[in-house]
SEMI-233230 format. One record per atom (N, C-alpha, C): x, y, z negated; residue in one letter. Coordinates in steps of 0.001 Angstrom, whole numbers, plus 500000, padded with zeros to 6 digits. Each point is the difference from the previous one (the first is absolute). Example, Ala and Ser with C-alpha at 12.3 -4.5 7.8 and 13.67 -1.06 7.14 Angstrom:
513190494310492200a
499110501190500000a
500900501200500000a
499650501050500720s
500820501190499940s
499230501090499270s
***
This chain:
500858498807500000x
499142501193500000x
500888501234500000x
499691501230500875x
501078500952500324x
499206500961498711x
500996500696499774x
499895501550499224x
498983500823500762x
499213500589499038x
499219500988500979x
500497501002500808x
501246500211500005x
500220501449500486x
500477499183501396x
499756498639500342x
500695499414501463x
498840499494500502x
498681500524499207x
498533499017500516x
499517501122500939x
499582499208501249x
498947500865501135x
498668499146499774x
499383500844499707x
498183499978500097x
498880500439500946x
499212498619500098x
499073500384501192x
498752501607499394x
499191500321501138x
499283500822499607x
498787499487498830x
500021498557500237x
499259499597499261x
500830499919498341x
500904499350500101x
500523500258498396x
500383501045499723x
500370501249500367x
499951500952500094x
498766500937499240x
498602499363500678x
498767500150499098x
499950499694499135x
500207498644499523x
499990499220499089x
500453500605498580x
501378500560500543x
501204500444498849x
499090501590499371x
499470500487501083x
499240501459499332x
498898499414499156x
498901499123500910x
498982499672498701x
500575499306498206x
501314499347500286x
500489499614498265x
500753501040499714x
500867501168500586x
499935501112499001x
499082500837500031x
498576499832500640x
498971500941498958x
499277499068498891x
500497498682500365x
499178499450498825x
500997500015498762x
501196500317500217x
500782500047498934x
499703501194498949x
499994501273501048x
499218501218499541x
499295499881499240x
498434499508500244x
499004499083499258x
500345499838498814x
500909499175500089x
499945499200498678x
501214500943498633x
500219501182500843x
500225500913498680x
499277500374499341x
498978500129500292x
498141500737499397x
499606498392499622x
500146499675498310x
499497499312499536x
498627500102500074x
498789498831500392x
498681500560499954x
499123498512500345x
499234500341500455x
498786498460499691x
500518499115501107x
500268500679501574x
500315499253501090x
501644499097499655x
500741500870498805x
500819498864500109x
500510498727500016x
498885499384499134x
500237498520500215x
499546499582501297x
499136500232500374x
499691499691501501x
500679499695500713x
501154501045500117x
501417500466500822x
500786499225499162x
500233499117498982x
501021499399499604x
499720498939500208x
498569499129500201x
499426499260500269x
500396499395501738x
499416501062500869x
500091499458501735x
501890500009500185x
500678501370498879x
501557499487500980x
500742498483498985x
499207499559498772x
500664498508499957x
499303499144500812x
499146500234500430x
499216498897501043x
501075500294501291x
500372500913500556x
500638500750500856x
501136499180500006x
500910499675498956x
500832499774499995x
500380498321500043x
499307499576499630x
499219498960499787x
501346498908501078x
499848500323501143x
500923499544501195x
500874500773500169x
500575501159499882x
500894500492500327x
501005500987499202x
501219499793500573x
501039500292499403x
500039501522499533x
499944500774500925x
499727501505499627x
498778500144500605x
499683501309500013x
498585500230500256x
499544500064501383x
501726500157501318x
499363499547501415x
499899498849499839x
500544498944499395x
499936498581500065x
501462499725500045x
500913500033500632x
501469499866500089x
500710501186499573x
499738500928500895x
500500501355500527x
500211500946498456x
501251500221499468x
500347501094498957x
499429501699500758x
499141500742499245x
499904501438500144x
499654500466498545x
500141501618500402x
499339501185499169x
499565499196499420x
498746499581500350x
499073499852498862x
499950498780499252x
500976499579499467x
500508498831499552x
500026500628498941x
501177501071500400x
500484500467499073x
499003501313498759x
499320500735500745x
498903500654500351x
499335499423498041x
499084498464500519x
499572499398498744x
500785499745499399x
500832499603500184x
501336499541498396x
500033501180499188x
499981501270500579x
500343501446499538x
499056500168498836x
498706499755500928x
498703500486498838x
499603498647499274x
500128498737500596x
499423498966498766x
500852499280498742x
501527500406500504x
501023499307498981x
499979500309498903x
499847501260499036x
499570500683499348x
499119499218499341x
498367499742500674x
498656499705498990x
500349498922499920x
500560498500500938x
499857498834500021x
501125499524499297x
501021500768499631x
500874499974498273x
499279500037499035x
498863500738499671x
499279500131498969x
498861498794500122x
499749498929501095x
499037499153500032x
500573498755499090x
498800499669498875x
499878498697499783x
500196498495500671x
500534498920499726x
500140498822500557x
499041499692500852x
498695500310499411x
498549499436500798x
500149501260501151x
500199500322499515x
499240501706501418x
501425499532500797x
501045499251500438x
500942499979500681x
499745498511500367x
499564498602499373x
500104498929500536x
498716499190499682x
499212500794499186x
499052498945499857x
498427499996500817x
499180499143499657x
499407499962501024x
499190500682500901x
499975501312499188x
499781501388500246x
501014501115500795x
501075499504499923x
501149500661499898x
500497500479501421x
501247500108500263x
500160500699501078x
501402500079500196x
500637498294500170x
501214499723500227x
500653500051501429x
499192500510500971x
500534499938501129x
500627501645500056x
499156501141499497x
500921501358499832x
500837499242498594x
500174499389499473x
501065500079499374x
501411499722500663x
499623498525500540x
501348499966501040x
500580500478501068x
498758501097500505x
500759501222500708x
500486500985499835x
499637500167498815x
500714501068499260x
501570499588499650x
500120498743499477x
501363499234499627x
500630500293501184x
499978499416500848x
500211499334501830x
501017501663500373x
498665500855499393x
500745501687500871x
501229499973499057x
499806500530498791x
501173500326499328x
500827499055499627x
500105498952500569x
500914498592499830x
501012500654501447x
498906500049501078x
500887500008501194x
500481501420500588x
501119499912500643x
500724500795500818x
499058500653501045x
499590499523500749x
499405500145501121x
498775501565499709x
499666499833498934x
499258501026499771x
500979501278499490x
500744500531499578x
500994500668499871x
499881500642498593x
499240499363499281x
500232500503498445x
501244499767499132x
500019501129499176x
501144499474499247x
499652500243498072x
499465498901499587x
499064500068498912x
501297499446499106x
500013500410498900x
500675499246498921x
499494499298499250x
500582498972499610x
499626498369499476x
498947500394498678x
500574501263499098x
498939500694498719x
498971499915500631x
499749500587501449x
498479500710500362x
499339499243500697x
500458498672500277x
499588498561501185x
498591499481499060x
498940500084500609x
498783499322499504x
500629498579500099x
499339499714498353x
500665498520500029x
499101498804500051x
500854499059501102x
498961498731499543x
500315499185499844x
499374499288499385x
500090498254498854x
499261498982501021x
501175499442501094x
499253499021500419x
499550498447499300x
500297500139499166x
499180498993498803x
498177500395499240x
500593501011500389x
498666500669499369x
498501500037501286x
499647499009500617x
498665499852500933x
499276499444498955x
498722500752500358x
498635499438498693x
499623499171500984x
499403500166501297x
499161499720500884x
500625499698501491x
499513498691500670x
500945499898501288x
498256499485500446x
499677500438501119x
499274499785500860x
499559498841500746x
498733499199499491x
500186498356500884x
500100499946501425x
501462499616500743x
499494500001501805x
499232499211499834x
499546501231501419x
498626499061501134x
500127499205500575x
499457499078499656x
499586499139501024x
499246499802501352x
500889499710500845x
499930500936501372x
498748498826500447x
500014498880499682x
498689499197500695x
498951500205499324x
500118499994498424x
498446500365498986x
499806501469500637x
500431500621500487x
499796501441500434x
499009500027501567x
500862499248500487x
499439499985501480x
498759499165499729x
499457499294499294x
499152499001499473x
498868500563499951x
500934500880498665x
498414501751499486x
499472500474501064x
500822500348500852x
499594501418500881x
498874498912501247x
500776499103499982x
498615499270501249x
498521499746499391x
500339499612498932x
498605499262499181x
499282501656500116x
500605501454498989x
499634501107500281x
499461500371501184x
500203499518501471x
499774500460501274x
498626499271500767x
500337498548498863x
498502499225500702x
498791500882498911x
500120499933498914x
499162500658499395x
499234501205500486x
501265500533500664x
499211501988500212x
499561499528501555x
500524498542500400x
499249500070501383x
498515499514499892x
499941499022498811x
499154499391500196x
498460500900499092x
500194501034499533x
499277501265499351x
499784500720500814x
501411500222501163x
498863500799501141x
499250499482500897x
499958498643499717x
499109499278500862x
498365499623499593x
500095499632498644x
499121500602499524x
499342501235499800x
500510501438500006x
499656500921500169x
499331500127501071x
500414499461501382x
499768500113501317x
498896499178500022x
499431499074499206x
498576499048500767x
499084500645499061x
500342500763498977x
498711500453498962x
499685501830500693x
500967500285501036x
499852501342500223x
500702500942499645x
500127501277500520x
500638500891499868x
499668501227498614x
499646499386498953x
499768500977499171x
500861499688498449x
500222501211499560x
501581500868499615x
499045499631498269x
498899499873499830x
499556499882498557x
499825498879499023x
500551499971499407x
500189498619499333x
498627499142499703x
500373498513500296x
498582499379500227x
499558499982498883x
498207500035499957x
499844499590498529x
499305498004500059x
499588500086498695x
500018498454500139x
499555499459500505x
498581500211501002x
499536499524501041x
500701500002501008x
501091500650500453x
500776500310500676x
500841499370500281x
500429499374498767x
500923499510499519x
500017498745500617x
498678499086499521x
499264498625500436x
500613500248501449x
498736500936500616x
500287500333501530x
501289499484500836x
501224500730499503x
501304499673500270x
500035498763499796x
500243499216499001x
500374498840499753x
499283498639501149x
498720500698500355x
499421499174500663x
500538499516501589x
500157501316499953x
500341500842500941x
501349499403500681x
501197500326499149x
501011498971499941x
500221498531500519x
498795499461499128x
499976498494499922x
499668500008501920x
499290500024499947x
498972500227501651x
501113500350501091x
501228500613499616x
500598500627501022x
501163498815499734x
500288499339498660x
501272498843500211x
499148498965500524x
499011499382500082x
498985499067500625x
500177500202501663x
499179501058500698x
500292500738501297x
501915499498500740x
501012500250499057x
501152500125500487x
500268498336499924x
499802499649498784x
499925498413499731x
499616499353501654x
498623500533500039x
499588498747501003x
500274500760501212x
500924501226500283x
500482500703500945x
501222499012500796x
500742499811498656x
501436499381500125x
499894498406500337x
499022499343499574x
499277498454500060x
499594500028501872x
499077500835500259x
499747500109501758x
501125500065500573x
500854501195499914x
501329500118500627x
500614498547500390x
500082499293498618x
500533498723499833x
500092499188501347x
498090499783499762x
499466498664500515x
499590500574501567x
500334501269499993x
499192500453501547x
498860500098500313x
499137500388498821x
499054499820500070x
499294501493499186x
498785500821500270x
499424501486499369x
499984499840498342x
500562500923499528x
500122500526498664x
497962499537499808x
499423500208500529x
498459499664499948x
499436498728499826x
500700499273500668x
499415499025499897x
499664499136498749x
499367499147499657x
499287499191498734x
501291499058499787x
499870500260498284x
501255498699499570x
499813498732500402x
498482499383499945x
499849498750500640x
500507499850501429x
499637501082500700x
499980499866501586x
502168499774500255x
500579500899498892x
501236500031500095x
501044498466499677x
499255499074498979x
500404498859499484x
499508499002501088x
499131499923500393x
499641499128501128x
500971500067501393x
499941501411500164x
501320500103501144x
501400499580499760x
500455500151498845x
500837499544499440x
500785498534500195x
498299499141499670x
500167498943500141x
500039499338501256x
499057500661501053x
500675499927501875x
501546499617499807x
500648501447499766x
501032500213500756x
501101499651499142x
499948498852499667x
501256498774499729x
501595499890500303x
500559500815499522x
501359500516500588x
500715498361500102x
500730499799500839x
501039499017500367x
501138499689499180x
499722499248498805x
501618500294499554x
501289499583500319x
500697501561499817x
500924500095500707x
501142498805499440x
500906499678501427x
501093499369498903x
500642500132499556x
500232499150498661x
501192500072499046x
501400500245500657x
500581501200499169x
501416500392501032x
500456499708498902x
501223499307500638x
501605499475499088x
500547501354499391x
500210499411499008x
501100501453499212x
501191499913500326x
500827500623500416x
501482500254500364x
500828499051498728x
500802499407500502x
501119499665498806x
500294501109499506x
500032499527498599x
500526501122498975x
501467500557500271x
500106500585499745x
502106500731500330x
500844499308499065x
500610499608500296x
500949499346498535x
500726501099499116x
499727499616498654x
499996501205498856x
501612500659500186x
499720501085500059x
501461500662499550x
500981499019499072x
501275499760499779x
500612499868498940x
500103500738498558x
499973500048498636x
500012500664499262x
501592500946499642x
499917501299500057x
500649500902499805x
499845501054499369x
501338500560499319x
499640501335499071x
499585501459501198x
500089499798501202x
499989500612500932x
498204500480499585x
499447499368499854x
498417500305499845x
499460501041499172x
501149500288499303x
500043500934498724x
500695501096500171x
498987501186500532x
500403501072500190x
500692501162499037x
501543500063500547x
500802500837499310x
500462500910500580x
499847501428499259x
500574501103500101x
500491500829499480x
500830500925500487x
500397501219499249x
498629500743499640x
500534500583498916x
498488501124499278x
500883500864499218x
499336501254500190x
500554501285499486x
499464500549498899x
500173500059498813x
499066499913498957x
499654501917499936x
499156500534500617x
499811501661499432x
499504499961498661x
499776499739499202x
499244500345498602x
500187498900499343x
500092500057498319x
499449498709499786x
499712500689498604x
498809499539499475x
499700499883498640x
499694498966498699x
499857500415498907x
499250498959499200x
498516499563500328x
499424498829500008x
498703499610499982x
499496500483499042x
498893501127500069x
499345500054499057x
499407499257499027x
499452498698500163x
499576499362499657x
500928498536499547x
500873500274499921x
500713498354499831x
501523500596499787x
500582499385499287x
501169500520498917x
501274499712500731x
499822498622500806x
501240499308500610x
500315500461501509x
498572500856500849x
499943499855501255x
500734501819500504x
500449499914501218x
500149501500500540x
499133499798501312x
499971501120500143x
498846500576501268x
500644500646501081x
500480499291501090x
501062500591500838x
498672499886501277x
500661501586500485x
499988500378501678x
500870499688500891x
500028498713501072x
500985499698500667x
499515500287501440x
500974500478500827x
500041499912501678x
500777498791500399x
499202499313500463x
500169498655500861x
499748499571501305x
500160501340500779x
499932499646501392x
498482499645500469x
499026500291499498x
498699499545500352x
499571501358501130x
499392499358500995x
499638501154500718x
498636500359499841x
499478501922500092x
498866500297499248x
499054499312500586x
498954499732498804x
498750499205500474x
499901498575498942x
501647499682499325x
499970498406499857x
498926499807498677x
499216499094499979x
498822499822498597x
501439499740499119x
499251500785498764x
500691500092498796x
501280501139499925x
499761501194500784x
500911500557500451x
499677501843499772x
500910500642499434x
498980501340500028x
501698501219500503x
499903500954499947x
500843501240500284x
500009500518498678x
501670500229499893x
500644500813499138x
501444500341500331x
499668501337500004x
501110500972500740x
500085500182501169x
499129499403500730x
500518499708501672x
500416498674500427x
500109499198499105x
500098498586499836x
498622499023499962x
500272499088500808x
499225498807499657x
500407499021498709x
499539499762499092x
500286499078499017x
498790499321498987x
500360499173499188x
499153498927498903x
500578500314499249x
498971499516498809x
500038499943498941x
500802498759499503x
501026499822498994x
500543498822499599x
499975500353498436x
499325498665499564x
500375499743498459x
501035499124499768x
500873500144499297x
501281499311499282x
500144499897498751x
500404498221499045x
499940500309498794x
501593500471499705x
500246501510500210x
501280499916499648x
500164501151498868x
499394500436499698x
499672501229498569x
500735498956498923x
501245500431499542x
500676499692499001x
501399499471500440x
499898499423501314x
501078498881500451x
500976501178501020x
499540500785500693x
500135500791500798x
499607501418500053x
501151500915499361x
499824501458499754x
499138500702500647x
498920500887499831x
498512500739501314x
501313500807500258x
500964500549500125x
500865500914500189x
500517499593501466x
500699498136499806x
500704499248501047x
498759499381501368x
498971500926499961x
498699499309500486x
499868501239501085x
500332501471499616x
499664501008500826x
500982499738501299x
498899500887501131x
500886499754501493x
500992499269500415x
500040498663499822x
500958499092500190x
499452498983501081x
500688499092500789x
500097499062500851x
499536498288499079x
498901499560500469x
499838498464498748x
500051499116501626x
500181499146500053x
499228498883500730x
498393499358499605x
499234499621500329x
498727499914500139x
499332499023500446x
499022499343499593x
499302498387500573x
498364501015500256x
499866499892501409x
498927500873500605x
498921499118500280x
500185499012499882x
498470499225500483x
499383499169499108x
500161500022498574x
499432499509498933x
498218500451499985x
499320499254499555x
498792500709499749x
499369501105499352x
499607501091499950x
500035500812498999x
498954499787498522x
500932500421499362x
499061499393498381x
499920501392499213x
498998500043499210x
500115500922499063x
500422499869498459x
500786501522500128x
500836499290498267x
499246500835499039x
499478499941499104x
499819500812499403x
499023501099500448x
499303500107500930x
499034501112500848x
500734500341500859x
501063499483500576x
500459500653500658x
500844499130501646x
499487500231500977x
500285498645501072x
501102500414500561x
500853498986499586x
501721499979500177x
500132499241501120x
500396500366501261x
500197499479501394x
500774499011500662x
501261500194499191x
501312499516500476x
500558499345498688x
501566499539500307x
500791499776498460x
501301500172500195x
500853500716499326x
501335500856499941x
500668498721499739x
501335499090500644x
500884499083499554x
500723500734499165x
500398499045499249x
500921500072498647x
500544498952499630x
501230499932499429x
500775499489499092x
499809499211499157x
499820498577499216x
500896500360498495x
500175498135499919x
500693500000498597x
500798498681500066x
499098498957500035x
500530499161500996x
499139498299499928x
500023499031498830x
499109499935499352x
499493499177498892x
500607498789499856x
500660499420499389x
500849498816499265x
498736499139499836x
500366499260500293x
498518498326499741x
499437500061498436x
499071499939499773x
499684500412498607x
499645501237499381x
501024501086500835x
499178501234499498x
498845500731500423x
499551501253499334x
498717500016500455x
500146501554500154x
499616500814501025x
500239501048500562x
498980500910499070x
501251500645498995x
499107501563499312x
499761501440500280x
500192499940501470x
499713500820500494x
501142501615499451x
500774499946499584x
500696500792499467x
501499500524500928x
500087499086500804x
501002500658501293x
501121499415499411x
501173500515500853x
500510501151500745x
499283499355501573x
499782501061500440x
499090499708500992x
500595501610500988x
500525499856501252x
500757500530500946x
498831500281501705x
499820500647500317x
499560500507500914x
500420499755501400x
499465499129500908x
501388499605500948x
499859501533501255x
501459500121500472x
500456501661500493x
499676499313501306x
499024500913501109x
500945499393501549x
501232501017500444x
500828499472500905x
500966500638500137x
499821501917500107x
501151500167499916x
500136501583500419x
499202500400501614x
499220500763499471x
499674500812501550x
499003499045500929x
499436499280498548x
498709499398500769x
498556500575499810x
499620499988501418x
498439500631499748x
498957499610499663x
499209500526499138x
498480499740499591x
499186499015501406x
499680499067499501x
499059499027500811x
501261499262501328x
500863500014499704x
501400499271500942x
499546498724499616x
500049498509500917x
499688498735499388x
501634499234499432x
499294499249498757x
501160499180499428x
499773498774499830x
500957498926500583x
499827498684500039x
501243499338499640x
499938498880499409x
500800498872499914x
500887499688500909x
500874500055500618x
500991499276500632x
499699498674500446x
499712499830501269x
499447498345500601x
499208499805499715x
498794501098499389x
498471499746499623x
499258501159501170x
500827500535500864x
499340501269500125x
498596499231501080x
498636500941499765x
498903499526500693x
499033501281499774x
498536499386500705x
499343501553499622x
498861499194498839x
500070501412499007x
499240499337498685x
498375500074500254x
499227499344499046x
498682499958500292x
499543501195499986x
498972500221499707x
498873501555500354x
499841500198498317x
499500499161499164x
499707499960498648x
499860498380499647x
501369500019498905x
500243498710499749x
498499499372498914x
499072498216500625x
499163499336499383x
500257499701498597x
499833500746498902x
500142499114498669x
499559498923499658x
499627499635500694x
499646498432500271x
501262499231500160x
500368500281500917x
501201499211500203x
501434499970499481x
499859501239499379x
500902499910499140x
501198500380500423x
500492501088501334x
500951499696500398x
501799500608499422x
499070501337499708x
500870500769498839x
500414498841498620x
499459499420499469x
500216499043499067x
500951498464500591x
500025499933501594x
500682498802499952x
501192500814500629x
500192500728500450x
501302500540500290x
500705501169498655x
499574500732499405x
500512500522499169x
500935499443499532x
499849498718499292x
501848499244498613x
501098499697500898x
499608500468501564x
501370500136500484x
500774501525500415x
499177500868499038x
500672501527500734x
500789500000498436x
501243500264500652x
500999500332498993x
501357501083500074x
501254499859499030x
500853501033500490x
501021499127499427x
501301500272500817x
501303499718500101x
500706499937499171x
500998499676500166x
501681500672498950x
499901501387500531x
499489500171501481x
500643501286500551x
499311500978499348x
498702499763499729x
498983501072499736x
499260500225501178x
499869498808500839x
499132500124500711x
498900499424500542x
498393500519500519x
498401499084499681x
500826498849501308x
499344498770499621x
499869498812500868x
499093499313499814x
499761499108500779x
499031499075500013x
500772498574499867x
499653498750499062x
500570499090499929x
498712499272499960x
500420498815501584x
498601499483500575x
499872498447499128x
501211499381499373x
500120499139499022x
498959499886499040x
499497501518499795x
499329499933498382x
498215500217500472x
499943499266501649x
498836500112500215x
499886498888500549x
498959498986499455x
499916498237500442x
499340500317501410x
499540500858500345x
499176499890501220x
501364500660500952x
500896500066499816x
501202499664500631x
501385499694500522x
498799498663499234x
501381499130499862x
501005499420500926x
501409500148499978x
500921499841501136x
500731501500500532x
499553500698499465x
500045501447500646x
501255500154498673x
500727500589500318x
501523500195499819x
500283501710499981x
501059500444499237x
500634501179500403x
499050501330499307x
500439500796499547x
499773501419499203x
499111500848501782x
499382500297499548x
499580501585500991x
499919501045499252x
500942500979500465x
500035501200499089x
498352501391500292x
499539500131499390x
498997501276500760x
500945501371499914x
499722499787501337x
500427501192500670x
499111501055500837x
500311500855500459x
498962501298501033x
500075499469501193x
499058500702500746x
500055499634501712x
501012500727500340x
500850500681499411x
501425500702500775x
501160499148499123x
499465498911499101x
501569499264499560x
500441500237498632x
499684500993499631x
500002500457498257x
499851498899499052x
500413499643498880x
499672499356499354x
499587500264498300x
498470499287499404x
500056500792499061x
500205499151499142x
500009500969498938x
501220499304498507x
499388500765498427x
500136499576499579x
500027500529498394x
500777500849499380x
500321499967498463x
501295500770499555x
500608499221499160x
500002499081499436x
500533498814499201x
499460498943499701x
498692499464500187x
499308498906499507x
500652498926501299x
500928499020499314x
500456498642500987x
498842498578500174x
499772499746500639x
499296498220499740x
499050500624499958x
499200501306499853x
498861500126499479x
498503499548500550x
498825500203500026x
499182499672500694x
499373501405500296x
499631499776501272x
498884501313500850x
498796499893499599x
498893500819500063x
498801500244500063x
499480501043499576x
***
C-alpha cells in the first residue's frame, strides 16, 4: 500500500474522500445523529481496510483526528462487545500503527488496544442456511402475491369473511393448477373428469422399457494422504473463544476463491473461520499474521457456537505405549517454508494427487492416514507410509513440501506426531 502523498484518485474516490471529511466535520458537533454515524461507518468498515477499501487518503486520517480522542475514553463493551464498534477500532489502530498515512503520534498518545480483550465475535454466516432463508422468503412473498391476485385488487385488509373467502379461494386455485399439471401430463384438458382421466390412463399402457445395464463400476482409487487437502493459510487475526477456555478464534486466508460456502471477506481477503485447541499450549501473540499449514477439506463442525472450517497442523510429542495424552503440550505449529503463499498446495512427497472436495467422516480418511504424519531428526513434516496398514509395502519418508519445493518443518519437536 503506497503513502498518500504517491496515491492518484479517480473522480469517483475523489467524491468519496469529500463526503468522509464532511462526515468527519459532523462528528465534531456531538448530538443525537451521532451514533447513527458511528453505527453505518463500523458497518462501513466492516470489509475494508481504510475507508476507500484499499486506498490510504485524507480522510483516513481526517477520522482518526476527530474519533481517537472519544474512542480512548470508550468502555470495553462500546469498543468490542456486542453492541460495540470494533471495526472503527481497528482502523483507527491500522492509521496510527502505519506509515502510509503520514502521522507521527507518540506511543503516550496511541489509543490503546488489548487484543485479548474481545467481549463479542460475531457467528459467520452460513452461506447455504442463508441462501436457504432468502428462497423459502421469495416463495412466500410469491406465493401472497398470488393470492392477492385471485381475491382481487384491493389494498384493505380482509375481514373474516374475507378471510374464509381467500382461503377458499386458494384451495380452488391449488386444485385448478393440480389438475392443470395432471392434463399437461397425460395430454389430455385440465377439464376433463377424474374418472374420464383414470380410464384413459388405463388405455394407454406404456411399453416397458428395457432394462439398461449399468456401466462397470471404475476401479476404486488407491488409498492416499493425497485426498487430504493441504495448504498454506495466513492467519490475519486470531483470538480467544469466547466461550471455551482452551480454544482461539483465528481468521485464515486459504486460497478459497470468492463465493466458497463457509467463506466470508475480511480486509479484502477471502477467508474461514478456524477453531484450535491451542489457548495455553501456544502464545495468542505467536498466532498473529503468520504462515500455518492447513487441512481444508475436513467437515465443518461447531465448537462452542462457533463453526470452525478448517484445522491448523501442529506439533507435539508421540505418546509412549501406555501413556495417555494430557493435553498439556509442548505442542509446535508446523512453518511452511519462507515465501510461501496463502492457499499454495502442500503434499507429501510420492503422495502428490488431487484431494477430495470435502473429506466423508464416514470413512474415516483423515483418521487412517494421520499416525503417519510426522517430523524428523531434521525438523522436518513427513509422511511415514509404514504407520498406515492400508499401506502396506509402501516404503520410504515423503517429506511435505510446496508446489515450488519448500519444505515445511517445525522448531524443535523430533519423532513428533502431526495433527
Amino acid at each position: 500500500m503506497a503513502a498518500i502523498a504517491s496515491q492518484t484518485y479517480t473522480p469517483t474516490e475523489e467524491a468519496e474522500i469529500q463526503q468522509w471529511l464532511t462526515t468527519a466535520e459532523r462528528l465534531k458537533t456531538s448530538g443525537v445523529e451521532t451514533s447513527s454515524i458511528l453505527e453505518a461507518l463500523n458497518t462501513h468498515l466492516a470489509s475494508r481496510t481504510t475507508l476507500l477499501g484499499a486506498k490510504p487518503s485524507q480522510a483516513d486520517v481526517a477520522i482518526y483526528d476527530v474519533l481517537a480522542p472519544t474512542v480512548k475514553k470508550w468502555t470495553a463493551e462500546e469498543r468490542t462487545g456486542e453492541a460495540g464498534h470494533p471495526n472503527i477500532v481497528r482502523h483507527l489502530d491500522f492509521v496510527q500503527h502505519s506509515s502510509q498515512f503520514g502521522l507521527s503520534v507518540a506511543d503516550a498518545d496511541k489509543l490503546a488496544v488489548n487484543p485479548d480483550e474481545i467481549l463479542y465475535v460475531k457467528p459467520p454466516v452460513d452461506a447455504k442456511a442463508e441462501k436457504e432463508r432468502l428462497k423459502k422468503e421469495k416463495a412466500a412473498a410469491a406465493a401472497a402475491a398470488a393470492t392477492a391476485g385471485g381475491a382481487g385488487t384491493s389494498t384493505t385488509a380482509p375481514t373474516g369473511g374475507e378471510q374464509k373467502t381467500l382461503v377458499d379461494l386458494t384451495k380452488e386455485k391449488i386444485i385448478e393448477v393440480k389438475d392443470a399439471v395432471v392434463g399437461a401430463v397425460t395430454g389430455e384438458s385440465a377439464q376433463q373428469a377424474p374418472q374420464q382421466q383414470q380410464q384413459q390412463k388405463k388405455k394407454e399402457k406404456k411399453e416397458k422399457a428395457p432394462k439398461q445395464q449399468k456401466p462397470p463400476a471404475a476401479p476404486a482409487a488407491p488409498p492416499s494422504p493425497c485426498l487430504i487437502d493441504l495448504r498454506v493459510g495466513h492467519i490475519l487475526k486470531a483470538i480467544k473463544h469466547p466461550e471455551a477456555d482452551s480454544l482461539y478464534v483465528s481468521t485464515i486466508a486459504m486460497g478459497d476463491p470468492a463465493g466458497t460456502p463457509d467463506t466470508e471477506e475480511y480486509e479484502g481477503q477471502v477467508v474461514r473461520t478456524v477453531c484450535s485447541g491451542l489457548n495455553g499450549l501456544v502464545p495468542l501473540e505467536d498466532m498473529q499474521g503468520r504462515k500455518v499449514v492447513v487441512v481444508c477439506n475436513l467437515k465443518p463442525v461447531k465448537m462452542r457456537g462457533i463453526k470452525s472450517c478448517a484445522m491448523v497442523l501442529a506439533a507435539s510429542p508421540r505418546l509412549k505405549e501406555g501413556e495417555v495424552d494430557d493435553h498439556k503440550g509442548p505442542v509446535e505449529l508446523v512453518a511452511p517454508p519462507e515465501g510461501a503463499a496463502a492457499g499454495e498446495r502442500v503434499f507429501f512427497e510420492g503422495f502428490k494427487g488431487e484431494p477430495e472436495k470435502q473429506l466423508n467422516p464416514k470413512k474415516k480418511v483423515w483418521e487412517m492416514f494421520q499416525p503417519g504424519f510426522t517430523t524428523t531428526e531434521s525438523l522436518e513434516v513427513g509422511f511415514n507410509p509404514g504407520e498406515v496398514k492400508e499401506l502396506e509395502g509402501k516404503e520410504g519418508l515423503g517429506k511435505l513440501v510446496t508446489e515450488a519445493g519448500g519444505v515445511c518443518t517445525v522448531k524443535t519437536l523430533k519423532g513428533a506426531t502431526v495433527r
